[in-house]
N, C-alpha and C positions, 0 to 999 in steps of 0.2 A: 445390505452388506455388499453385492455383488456392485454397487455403482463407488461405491469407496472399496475394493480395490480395485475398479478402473481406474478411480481417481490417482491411488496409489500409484498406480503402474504408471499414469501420464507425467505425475512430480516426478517421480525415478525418473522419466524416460526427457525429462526436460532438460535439455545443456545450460550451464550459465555462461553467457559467452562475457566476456571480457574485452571491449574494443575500445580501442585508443585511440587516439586523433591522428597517427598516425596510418590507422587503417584504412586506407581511402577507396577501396575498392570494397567494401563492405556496402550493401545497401538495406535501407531500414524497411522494414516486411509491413505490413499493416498491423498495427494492432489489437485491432477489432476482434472483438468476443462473440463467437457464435452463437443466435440463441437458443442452439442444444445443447449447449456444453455450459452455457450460463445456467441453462433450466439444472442439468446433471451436477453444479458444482453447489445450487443452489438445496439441492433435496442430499449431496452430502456433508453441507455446513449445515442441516437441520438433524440429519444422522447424527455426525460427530457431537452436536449440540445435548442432544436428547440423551446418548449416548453419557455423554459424561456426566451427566447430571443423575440420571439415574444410578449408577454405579462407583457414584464420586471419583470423574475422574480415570475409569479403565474404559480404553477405547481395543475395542480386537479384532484383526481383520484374519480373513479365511479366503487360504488359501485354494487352489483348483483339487485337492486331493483330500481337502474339509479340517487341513491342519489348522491351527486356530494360533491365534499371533498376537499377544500382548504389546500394544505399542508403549511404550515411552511416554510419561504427559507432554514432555517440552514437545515430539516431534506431533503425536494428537493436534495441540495447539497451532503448531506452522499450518499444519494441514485444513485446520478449520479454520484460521485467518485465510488461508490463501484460497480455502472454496467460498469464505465469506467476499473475497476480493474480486474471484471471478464472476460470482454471480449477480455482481453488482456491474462485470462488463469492463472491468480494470484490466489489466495486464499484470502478470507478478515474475519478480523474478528472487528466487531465495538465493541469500548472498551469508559466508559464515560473517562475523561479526570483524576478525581480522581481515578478510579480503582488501585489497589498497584498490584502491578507483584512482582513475586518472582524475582532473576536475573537467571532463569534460563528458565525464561518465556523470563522476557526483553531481554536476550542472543537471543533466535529466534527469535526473531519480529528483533531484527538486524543485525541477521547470523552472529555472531561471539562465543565462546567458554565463558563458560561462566565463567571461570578462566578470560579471556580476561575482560570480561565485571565487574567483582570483582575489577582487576585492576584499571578499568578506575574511580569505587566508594573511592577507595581509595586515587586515586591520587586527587578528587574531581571536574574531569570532566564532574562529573554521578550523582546529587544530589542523597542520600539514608537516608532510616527511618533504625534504629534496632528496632524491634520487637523480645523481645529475644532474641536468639542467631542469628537470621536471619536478613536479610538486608530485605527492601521491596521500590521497585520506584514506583514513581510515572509512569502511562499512558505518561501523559502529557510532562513531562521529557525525557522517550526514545525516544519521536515522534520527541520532540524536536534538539535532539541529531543524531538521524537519518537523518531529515531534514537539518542539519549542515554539517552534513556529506556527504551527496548525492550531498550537492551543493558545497563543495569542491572538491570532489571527478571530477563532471563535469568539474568544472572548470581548475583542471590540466589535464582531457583530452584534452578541449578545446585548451589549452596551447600546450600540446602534440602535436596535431595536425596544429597547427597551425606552430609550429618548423618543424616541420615534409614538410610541405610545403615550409616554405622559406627553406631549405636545397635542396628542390627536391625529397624529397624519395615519392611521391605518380607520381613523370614521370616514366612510364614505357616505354622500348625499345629507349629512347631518348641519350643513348651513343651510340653513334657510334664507332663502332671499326675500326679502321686501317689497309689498306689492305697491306700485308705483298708481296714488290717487287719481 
């Protein structure tokens, strides 16, 4: 319990910053996940895990004075996707679902360029606000779009692979070559 409310206390204590292309004196930090803090986010996304499963779903963290603190399911769940995410060495940033992104913001959160990501506003793939001369998305919209994508994206691996299998191309050393009289 005591490593999920440190956990607790590092989400609370995390800012979401908000930067626009406009911010030019901003510089990008490294993103790299330490591996105590991957180990720490890892053993409390097995907490939270275990945790709900056994009690369907009540997660309670305890505080320094042994008060005991019912969370929420939906916040439960951020928290153990987001230990789920660290532990894997990701970076996370939790955004509410309104938040407006510049597309230069939305462009990173879906690694692509963010002329690419323009495009995709245009072509009307990508709902967008103008706000002035600027475009601004919705959170909720990239996550969306993301999610779309990742699961197509699998599913033509899937496909791949599975071609790939009825052809043969995962037997190794299984041609046999012909001995020369």
């Amino acid at each position: 319990m005591v490593a999920l409310v440190a956990f607790t206390i590092h989400i609370a204590g995390m800012a979401v910053s908000h930067r626009t292309s406009s911010d030019k004196t901003s510089t990008k930090t490294s993103n790299a996940i330490p591996a105590p803090e991957r180990s720490a986010a890892a053993r409390v996304a097995s907490l939270l895990l275990a945790s709900s499963k056994k009690r369907q779903g009540i997660v309670q963290v305890i505080d320094a004075d042994g008060k005991r603190q019912e969370l929420p399911i939906a916040l439960a769940e951020v928290m153990y996707r987001a230990a789920e995410l660290l532990a894997e060495g990701r970076p996370v940033t939790v955004l509410p679902d309104e938040e407006m992104l510049s597309t230069q913001a939305a462009a990173d959160i879906l690694n692509v360029s963010r002329q690419y990501l323009v495009r995709l506003v245009d072509t009307g793939e990508l709902p967008a606000e103008k706000v002035g001369s600027h475009r601004r998305l919705r959170a909720a919209d990239v996550a969306a779009l993301k999610t779309t994508r990742d699961a197509k994206r699998a599913s033509a691996l899937d496909r791949l692979a599975s071609l790939s299998e009825d052809v043969g191309g995962y037997e190794l050393g299984t041609k046999h070559r012909q001995k020369e009289p």
